[in-house]
Every structure is written in C-alpha cells, then in structure tokens.
N, C-alpha and C positions, 0 to 999 in steps of 0.2 A: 511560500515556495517549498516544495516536495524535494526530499534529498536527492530522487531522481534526475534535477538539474545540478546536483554540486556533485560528480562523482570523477572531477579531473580536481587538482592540482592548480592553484590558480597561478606558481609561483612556476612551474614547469610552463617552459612555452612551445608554442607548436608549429611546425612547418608544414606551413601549407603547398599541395602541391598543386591548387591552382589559386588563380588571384581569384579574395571574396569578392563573393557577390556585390556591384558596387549598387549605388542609388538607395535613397532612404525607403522607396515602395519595396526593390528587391531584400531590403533588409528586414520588413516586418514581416512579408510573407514567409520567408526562413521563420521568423518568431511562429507565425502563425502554423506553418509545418510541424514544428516543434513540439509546440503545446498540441493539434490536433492529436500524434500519435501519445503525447503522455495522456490524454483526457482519453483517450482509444482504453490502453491500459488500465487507467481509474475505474473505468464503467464496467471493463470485463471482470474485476477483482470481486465484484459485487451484482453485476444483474442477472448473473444465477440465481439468487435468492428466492425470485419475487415466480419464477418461471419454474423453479423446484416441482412444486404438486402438479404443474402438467406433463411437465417431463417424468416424475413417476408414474403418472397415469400412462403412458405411453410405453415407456420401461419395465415397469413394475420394481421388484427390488425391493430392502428395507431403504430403512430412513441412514443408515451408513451412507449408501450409496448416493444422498442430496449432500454428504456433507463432503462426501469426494470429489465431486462437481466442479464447489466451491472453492477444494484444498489442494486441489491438484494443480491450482494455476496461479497462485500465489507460493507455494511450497516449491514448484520449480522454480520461477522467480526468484527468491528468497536463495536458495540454492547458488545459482548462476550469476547471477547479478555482477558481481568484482568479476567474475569472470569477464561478462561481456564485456564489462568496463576496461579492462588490461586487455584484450582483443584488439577493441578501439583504439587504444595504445600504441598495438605491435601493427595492427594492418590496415589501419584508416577508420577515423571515425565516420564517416560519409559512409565508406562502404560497409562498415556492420550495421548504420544506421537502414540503410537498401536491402540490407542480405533480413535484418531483421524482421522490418515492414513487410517484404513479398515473401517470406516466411509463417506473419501472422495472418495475411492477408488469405494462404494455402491454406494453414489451419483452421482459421475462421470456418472459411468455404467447408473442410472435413467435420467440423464441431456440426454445421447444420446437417450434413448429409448422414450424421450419426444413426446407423441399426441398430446399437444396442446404448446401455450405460457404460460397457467396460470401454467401449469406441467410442464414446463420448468423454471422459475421464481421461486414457490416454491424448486426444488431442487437445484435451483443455492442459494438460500438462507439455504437451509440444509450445501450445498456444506459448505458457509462461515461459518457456526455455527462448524462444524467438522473440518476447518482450523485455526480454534480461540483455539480449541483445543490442536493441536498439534506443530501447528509454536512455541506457547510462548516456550516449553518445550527445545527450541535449547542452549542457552545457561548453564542452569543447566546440560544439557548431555555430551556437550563438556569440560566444567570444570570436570566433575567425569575422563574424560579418557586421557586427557592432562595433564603432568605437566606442571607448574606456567612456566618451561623456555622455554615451547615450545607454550604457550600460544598467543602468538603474533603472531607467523607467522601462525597459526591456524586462528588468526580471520583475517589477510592479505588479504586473499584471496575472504573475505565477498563481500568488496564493489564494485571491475571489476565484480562479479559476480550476485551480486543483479543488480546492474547498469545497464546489457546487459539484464537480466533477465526484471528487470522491463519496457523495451520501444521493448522486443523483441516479444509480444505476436499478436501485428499484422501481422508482417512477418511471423511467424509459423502458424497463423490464417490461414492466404491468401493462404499457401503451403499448406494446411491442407484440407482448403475450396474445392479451385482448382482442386486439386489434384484427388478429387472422390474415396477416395481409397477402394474399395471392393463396390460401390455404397452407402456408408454413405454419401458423402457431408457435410456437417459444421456438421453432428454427431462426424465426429473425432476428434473435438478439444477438446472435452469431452471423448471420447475411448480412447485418446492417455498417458488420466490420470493413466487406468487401473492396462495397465504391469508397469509403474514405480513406483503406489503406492504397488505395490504387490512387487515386487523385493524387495523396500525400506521397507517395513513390516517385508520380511523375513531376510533381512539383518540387521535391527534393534534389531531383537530375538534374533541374534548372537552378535554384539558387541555393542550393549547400554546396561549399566548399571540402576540397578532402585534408584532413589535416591530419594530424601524428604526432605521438612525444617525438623529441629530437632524440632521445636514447631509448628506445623501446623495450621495456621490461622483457623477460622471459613471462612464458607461463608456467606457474607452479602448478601444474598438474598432481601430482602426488598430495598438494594441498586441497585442491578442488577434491577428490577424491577422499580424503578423510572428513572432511568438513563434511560433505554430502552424507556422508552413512551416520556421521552425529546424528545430523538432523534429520532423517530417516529414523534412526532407533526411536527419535521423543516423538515425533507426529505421529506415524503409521500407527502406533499400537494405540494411541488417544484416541485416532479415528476410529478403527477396527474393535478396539477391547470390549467398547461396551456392547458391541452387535455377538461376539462370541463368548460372552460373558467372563471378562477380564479374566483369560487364562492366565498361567504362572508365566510364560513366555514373554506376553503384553508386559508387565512390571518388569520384567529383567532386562527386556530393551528399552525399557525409562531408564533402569539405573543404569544401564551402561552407556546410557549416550553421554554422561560424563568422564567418565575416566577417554574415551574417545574426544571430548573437547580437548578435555588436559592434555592429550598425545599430539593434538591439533596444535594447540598452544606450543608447548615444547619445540614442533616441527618447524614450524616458523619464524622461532627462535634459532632455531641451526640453520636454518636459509640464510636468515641476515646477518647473522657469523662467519658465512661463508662467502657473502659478499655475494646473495642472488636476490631475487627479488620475491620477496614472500607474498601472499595471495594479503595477507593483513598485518598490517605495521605491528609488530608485538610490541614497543611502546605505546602504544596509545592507551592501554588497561591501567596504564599508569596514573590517567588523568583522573582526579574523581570526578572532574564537571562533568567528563566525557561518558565515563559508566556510567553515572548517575543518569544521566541524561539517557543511553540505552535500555536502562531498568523502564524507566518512565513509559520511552519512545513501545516497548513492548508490549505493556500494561496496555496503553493509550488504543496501539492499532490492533490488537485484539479485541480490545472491547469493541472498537466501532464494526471492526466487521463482523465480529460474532451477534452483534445485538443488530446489523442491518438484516444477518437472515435471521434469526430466532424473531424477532417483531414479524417480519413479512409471512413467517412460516403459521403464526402464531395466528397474524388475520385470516389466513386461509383455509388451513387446519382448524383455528381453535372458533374463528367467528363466520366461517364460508363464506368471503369475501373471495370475488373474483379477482383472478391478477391484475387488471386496472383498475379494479378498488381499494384495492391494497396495495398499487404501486399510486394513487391520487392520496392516501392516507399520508403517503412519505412524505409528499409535497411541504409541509411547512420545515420538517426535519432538513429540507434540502437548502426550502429560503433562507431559515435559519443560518444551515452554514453559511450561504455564500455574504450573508450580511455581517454574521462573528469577524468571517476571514477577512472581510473588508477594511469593516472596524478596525480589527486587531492589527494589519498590515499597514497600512495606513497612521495609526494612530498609538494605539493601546500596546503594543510589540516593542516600537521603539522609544515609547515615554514609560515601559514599567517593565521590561523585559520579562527576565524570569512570574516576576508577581502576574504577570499577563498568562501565560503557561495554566500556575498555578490556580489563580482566578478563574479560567476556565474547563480546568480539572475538576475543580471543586462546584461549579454551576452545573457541568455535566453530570455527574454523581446525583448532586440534589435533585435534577429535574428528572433520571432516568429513572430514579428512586420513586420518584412524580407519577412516570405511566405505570410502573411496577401497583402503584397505590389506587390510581386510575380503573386498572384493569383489575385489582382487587375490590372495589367499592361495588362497582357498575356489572362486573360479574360479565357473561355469557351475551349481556342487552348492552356490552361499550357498543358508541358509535362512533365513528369518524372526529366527528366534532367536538366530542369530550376529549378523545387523545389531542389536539390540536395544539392547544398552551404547552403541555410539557413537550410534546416533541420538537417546538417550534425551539423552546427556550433551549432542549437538548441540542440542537441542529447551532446554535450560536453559540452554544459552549464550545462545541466542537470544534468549531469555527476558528473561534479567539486563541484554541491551542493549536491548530495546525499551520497558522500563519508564521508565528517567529519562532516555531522549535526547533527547525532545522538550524539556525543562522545562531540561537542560543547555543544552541546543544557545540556547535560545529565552535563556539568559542572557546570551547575547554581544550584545545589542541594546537600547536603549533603551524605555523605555516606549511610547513612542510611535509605535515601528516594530513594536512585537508583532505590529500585525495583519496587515502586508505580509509580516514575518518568517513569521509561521507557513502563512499561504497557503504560500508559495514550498517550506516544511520537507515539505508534503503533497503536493504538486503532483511536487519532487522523487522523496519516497515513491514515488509512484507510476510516475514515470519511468526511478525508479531496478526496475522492476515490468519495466518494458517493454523497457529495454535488456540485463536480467535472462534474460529468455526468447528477446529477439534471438543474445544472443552464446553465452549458456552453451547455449542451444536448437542453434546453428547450431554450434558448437563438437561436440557432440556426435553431429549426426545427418555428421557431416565425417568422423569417426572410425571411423563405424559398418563401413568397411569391413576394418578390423583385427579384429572382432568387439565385440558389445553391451559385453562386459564392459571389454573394454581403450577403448573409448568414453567409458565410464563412470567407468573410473580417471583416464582424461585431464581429462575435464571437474572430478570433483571435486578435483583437484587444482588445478586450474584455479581453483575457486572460494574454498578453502585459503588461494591464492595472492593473490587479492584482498581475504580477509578478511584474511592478517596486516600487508598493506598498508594498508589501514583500518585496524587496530592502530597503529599508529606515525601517521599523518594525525591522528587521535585527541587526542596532542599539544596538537593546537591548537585544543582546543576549550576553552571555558571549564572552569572545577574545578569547580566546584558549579552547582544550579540556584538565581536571584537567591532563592528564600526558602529555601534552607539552612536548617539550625535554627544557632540561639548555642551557634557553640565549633566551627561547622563548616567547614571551611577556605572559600572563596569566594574571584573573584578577578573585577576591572572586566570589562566587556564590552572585545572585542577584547585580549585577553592570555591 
C-alpha cells in the first residue's frame, strides 16, 4: 500500500453528507475508482522516461529539459500534497477527488497538445498540482463505503497493484511511443490519460460518497508557501546547475533551502501553540522510527525513479533501442515488482517486518549493482536478454520494499499523528521522485562524455550506493507495522 491511501486520520471520523454507497458490487467499483486514478498517477511519475528522445527530437532543447519533464510533476506533487489532503478536509473529499480528476484529465488533454517543451513542462507540473489533489482523498472514500470487516482485504489488493503500477510506466511508454497510434507518437502517453480520467469522473458521481473531518482544519497557507520555496531552492538549481555550469547562485540556493526548512520548522511550531492547525504535526520529528523511516522512504524513491529514466535513457541514447524496445527491456523489472510486492504483502511484510524492508534494500542495491556490471562486461553489444536476471531480480527487490513500508514506517507515530505522518510519507514519495531525476539525471547526462555506457555504470553505481545506505538507515525504523499479527515481534513508536 502507497502512503497515497493513508493521508486521513483513521481515528478522526467523518460525516458524510450522503448515505455510502450501499451493495458489495457498488463497493468495489469505489475500490476500483480509486486505485484506477492512483495507478493514473504511478504511471505519469515515470512514462516520460522511456518517450524523452522523441520528445527531444521534436523539441529540441538540451538534456535539462528531459529531466524537467520528468521533475515537474512529481515536484509539484511533492509540494501540494498535505495541501490537497487538508482541502479534503475543509471541503469534501468527493469533491477534491472530482475537481482533481477533470483537472488531470484538462491537463492531460494540454500535455498532448504541447508546441513547445516549456508548454509541455508547465502542464506536466499543473498535471502534479491536480494529482496532489485527488490521490490524498483515497483513503477517506474507501473507509465511508467499506465496512471495518471488509476493510483489509480492500486495502490487500493496494500493494501488487501500486507495485506493478509504479516500474510499469516505461513499458506502456515504449508501447505507447512506438505504437504511432492515430500519428500522435509520445502524445499518447498523455491522451491515454483522457478516457480513464473521464470514465473514472463519471463513475465517481455514482458510487463515491462526500464526506469531511467533522472539525475542519484551517489551511496554513503561510505554511504551504515556505515549504514550497524550501523545496524550490534544493530541486531547481540540481536540475538547472549542471546545464549552466553550477554558477555560484545554483550552490547558494542548495544552502539556503535549509535554514528556510528550519524557519518552516519553527513556523509550525507557533501554529500549534497557538492553537491552529499546522500544514505538518511538529511532533512527529520526534519519533526516530518515523525519521528514520523518511531518510529511508527518500533514498528508496529517488533511486527508483532516477534509475527508471537513466536505464530507459541509457537504452536509447546509449544502445539505439527503439522506445518499445526499451519500454519491452523493462518488462521483467516490472514482473519483478508486482511478484516482490505480492510476496512481501502477503507474506514476507507481515512475518519479518522491518527485516522485509531491509532484505530488499539490500537485494535491490546487489542486483542494480548487477546491470551496472552487466552493462560494464557486454559494453556497447548488451542485449535485452543479458539485462534480464538483474532487472528481474531488481524489480522484486523493489517490490518486497514498497509493500509494507508505508504501514512500518507509519508505526513510529501515534494514533493521532497518522494523518500528518502519512501526508508527510507521500509528499516525501514524491520528492524523494524529483531529487531522483535531479541527481541521478544530472549525474549521468555529466558522464556522458566518457561514453553512454561508462555513464551508465557510473550512475547505477551511484544508485547501488544510495540503496545500501538506505539499508543500514533502515535500522531505525520501527520492527513491525502497529497491527503485526500475535507472536509477531513489534516495537514502541520511536525505537
């Protein structure tokens, strides 16, 4: 399960203002609503990648420009997120889930009809502002139309499906790309959003319920507004630096995006002193399972989506593999996950908790280490088929850790901070998306002039190197998620 479904409160209850959806059919297609707009969102975070080189052939532009594509729509994301979630709050989850969808569904439609790059880039970051919107609203919708005994096998089904969802947007890229279908070319991976946001609209009208905290926070705007220009100062200039050759400017808004946290920090502390409602619980930093756990959570989605474009870019660029050869390359990476997350959900999450996580931070690292050595050995003549084992075995590492990290991580925190906590776990996600494609992006197009390949060894080494460091961070994350079954190790929040 993705933090995008934990970003309520399970312990706040919510008044609905119409009766749920009744009938166990109207109940899963809600589920099924659900999940289609989070798997919407999965696939756009990432099937830029694989459609990058034709989109530059069309654009033109340096290699900056493929990596703002990509960064523009997780970074607003990442941004907005609690936002949308406290919106949800204050004016209906139903209705920001609707306003969001025929928001993505506009933007979508604008991403294809794109003239230039800079028109392509601004709507892919509309695109993320109206996904920040409607993702949070998943768990508050599913709770009004499930009962509490059918709650579980409801969210069951979350993490094979986030799993596959999240490493599948290359392969549907590359089919998408390839494909030409009606002479769009890389327009469809943005048309293809269309019909499903619209289906998913009209299907929402019918069986989502509207529902609401029964005290509705305020919005901390003044908080949204510092937080935002934080995270501005560290992305923008990681993307940009290395295309204008890291001026003095680029480094001073890396180091100032801290003391702007720290004033963020403080800010939120005088909110909840004054008895308002801060955009992010300032005790929660207190927990170490909980930080530990966002150290991790950063590391982790960084890596995966910096290394879904840098490998895709890599077959294109570095081996002239067509975008459906290089979105069919990804295929085992993707069986991979959804079989890890299976595994892991099912099985390996709730009988080893933490060591589950761990276990496959640590198989990830070995095997990505794997193609790095892969595509070192075989040189310029890799084919498909030699990448095949490590990617597969990379794609089930991934796997085994995106299944129970949310529900671990989220055990470092009191009941009552759930809903701050899990905002923050998604928000990260996502951030951890965009500093992903800043460094390991920048990192690798820095290289390019040793040749594609020895780029491509450096970078994945690179990323290796970050996951066995998230191995060890890991540590500190809580042992179990709070509902372990009886007999299964667990440990307080913050230990």
């Amino acid at each position: 399960m993705t933090a995008s479904t934990l970003t309520e409160d399970p312990d706040r209850a919510s008044e609905p203002d119409a009766a749920p959806a009744g009938g166990a059919r109207l109940r899963w297609l809600a589920l099924a609503v659900v999940l289609a707009v989070e798997v919407m969102d999965l696939l756009d975070a990432t099937i830029v990648g694989v459609a990058s080189p034709s989109i530059q052939a069309d654009f033109g532009g340096s290699s900056t420009r493929i990596q703002w594509i990509a960064a523009a729509y997780t970074l607003a994301f990442a941004v907005l997120m609690i936002t949308g979630a406290r919106l949800g709050d204050i004016v209906g989850r139903r209705r920001m889930f609707l306003i969001g969808v025929a928001g993505f569904a506009v933007c979508s439609l604008l991403c294809a009809c794109s003239g230039s790059a800079d028109m392509l880039i601004g709507m892919r970051a509309a695109q993320g502002a109206f996904a920040a919107m409607m993702v949070p609203q998943g768990l508050g919708l599913i709770r009004e139309v499930f009962p509490p005994a059918e709650m579980g096998a409801a969210f069951g089904v979350f993490g094979p499906v986030m799993g596959l969802a999240a490493v599948a947007g290359p392969v549907l890229g590359g089919f998408l790309t390839d494909a030409d279908l009606f002479g769009t070319g890389w327009r469809a991976i943005f048309l293809i959003n269309v019909p499903i946001a619209l289906v998913a609209f009209a299907a929402a009208l019918r069986v989502l319920p509207e529902s609401r905290a029964p005290r509705p926070p305020r919005l901390d705007v003044p908080g949204v507004g510092i937080l935002s220009v934080a995270v501005l100062l560290l992305v923008y200039p990681l993307v940009q630096g290395r295309d204008l050759g890291w001026p003095l400017w680029s480094h001073l808004c890396m180091a100032a995006s801290v003391p702007v946290l720290v004033l963020f920090a403080r800010y939120q502390k005088s909110v909840r002193a004054r008895g308002g409602s801060p955009l992010i619980e300032p005790g929660l930093f207190r927990h170490r399972g909980y930080t530990g756990s966002l150290a991790v959570g950063l590391v982790f989605f960084a890596a995966l989506t910096g290394l879904m474009l840098v490998v895709t870019l890599y077959l294109q660029y570095g081996l002239g593999f067509s975008a459906l050869h290089a979105g069919a390359t990804m295929i085992p990476w993707a069986f991979g996950s959804a079989v890890g997350a299976t595994l892991s959900g099912m099985r390996l999450g709730p009988r080893y908790g933490r060591r589950a996580v761990q276990g496959g931070l640590l198989l990830t690292a070995l095997s990505v280490g794997a193609v790095a050595l892969t595509v070192r050995l075989a040189g310029d003549s890799v084919t498909s088929w030699q990448l095949v084992p490590s990617l597969l075995v990379s794609g089930a590492g991934l796997g085994v850790v995106m299944a129970p990290f949310f529900d671990i991580a989220l055990a470092g925190v009191s009941d009552q901070e759930t809903g701050s906590a899990s905002g923050v776990l998604n928000a990260v996600q996502q951030l951890g998306g965009s500093i992903g494609v800043a460094v390991l992006g920048t990192a690798f197009f820095a290289r390019t002039g040793h040749g594609m390949g020895a780029a491509a060894v450096a970078t994945l080494l690179m990323a290796a190197g970050g996951l066995a460091a998230a191995f060890l961070v890991a540590f500190l994350m809580p042992r179990a998620a709070q509902h372990a079954g009886q007999g299964e190790e667990s440990e307080p929040a913050g230990h």
